[in-house]
Rosetta silent file (secondary structure, phi, psi, omega in degrees, C-alpha in Angstrom):
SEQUENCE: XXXXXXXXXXXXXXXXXXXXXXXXXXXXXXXXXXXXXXXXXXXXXXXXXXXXXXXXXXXXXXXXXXXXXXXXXXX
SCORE:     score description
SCORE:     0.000 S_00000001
   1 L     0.000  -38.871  171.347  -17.282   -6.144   12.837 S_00000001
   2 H   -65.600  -30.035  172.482  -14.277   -7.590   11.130 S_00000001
   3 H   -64.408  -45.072  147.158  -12.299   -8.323   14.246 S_00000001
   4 H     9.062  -75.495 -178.827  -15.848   -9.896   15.063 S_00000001
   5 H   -71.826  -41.271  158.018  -15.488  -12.303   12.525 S_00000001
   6 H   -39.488  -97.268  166.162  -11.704  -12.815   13.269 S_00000001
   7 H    25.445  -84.687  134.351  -12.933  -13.915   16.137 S_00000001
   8 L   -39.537  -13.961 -179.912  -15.687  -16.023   15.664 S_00000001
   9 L    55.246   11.682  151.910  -13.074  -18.006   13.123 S_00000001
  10 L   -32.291  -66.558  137.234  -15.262  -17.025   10.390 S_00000001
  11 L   -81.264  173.879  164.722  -11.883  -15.407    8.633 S_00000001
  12 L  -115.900  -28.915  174.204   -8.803  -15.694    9.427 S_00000001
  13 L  -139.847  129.081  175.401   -7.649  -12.133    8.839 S_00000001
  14 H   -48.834  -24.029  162.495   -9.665   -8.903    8.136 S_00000001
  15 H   -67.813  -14.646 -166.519   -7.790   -8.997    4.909 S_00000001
  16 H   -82.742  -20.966  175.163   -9.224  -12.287    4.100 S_00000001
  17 L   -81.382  139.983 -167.154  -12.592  -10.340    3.719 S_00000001
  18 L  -118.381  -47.136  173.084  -13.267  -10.004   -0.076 S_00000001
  19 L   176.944  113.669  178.486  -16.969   -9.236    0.868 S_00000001
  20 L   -62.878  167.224  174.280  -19.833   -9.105    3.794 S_00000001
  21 E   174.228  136.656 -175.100  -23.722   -8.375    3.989 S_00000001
  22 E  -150.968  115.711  172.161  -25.464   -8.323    7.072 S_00000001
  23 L  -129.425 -166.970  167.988  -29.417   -7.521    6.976 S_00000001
  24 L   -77.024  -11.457  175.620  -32.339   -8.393    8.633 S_00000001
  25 L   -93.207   -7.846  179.905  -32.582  -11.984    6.945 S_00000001
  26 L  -147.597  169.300  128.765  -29.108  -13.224    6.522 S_00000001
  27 E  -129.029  132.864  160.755  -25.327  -12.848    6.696 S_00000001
  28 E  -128.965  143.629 -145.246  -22.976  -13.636    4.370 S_00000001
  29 E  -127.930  117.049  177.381  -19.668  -13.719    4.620 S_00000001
  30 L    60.413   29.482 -175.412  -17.100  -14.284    1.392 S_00000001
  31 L    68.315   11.383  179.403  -20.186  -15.706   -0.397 S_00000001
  32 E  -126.454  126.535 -166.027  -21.016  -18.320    2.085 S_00000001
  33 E   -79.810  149.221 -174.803  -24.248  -17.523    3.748 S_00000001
  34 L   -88.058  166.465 -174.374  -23.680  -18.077    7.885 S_00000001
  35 L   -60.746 -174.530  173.312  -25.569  -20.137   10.240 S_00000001
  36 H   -69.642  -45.671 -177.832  -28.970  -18.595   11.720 S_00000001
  37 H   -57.615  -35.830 -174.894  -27.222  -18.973   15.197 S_00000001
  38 H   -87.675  -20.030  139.916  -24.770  -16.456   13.971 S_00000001
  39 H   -23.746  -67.109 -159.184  -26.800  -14.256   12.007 S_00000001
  40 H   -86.080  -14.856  177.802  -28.461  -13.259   14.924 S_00000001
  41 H   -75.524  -21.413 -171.567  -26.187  -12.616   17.432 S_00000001
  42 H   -88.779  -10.884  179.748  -24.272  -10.461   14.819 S_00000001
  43 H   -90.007  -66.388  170.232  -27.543   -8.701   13.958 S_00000001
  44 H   -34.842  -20.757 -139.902  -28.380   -8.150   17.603 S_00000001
  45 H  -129.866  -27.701  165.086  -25.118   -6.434   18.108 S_00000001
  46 H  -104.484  -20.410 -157.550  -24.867   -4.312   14.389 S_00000001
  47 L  -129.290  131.761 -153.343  -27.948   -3.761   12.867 S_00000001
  48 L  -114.671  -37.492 -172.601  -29.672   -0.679   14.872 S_00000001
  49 L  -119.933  132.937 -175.077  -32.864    0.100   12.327 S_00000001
  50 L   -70.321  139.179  167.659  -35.025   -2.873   10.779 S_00000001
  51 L    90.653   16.749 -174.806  -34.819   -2.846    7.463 S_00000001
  52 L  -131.651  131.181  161.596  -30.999   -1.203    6.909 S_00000001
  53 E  -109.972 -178.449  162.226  -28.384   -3.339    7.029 S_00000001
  54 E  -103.282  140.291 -160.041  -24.337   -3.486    6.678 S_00000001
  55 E  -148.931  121.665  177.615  -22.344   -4.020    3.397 S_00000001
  56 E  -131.266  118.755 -169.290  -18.921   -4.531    2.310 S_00000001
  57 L    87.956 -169.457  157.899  -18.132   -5.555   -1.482 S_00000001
  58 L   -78.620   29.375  166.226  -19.975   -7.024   -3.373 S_00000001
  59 L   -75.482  118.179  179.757  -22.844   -8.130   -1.196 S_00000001
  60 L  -135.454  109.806 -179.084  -26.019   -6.100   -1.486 S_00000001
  61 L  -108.637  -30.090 -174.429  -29.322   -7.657   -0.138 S_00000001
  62 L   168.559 -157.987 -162.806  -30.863   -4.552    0.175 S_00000001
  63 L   -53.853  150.342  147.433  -31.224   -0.991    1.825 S_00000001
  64 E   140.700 -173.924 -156.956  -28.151    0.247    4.793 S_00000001
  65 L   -67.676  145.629  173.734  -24.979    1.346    5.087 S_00000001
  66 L  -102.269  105.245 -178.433  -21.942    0.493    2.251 S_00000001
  67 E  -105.384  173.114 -176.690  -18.417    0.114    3.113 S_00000001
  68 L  -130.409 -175.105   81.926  -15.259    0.047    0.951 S_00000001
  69 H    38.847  -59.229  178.673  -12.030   -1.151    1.332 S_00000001
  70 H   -83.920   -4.780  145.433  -10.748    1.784    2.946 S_00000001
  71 H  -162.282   91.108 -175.121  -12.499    1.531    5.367 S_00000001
  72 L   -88.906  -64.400 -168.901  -12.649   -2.075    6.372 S_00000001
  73 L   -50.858  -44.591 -174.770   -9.735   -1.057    9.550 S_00000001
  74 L   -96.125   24.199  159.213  -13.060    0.857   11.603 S_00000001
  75 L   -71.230    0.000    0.000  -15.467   -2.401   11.066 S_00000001
């Protein structure tokens, strides 16, 4: 998901992420919540069961999976 974001010019480097959240109502990226277009395509493509989401840092919206630092390289 972080190359993802590379990508997408969101970041500029998967080190540049300090911290993610991806649920069913938002994403935010670094504290800046993302557009709607890009919410959903990133939702569409990561999020497999409603109501679980993806987490890195200190973003927590709510129920799903948690990541850490170490391993931010298999996002």
């Amino acid at each position: 998901m972080a190359a993802d974001l590379v990508k997408d010019h969101i970041i500029d480097a998967k080190s540049d992420l300090t911290g993610m959240g991806l649920s069913d109502q938002e994403l935010i990226v670094n504290g800046h919540r993302q557009p709607s277009s890009i919410h959903e395509r990133y939702k569409k493509k990561y999020l497999r069961q409603a109501g679980m989401g993806l987490y890195y840092g200190d973003v927590e919206l709510g129920n799903g999976v948690f990541f850490e630092k170490k391993d931010l390289k298999d996002l």
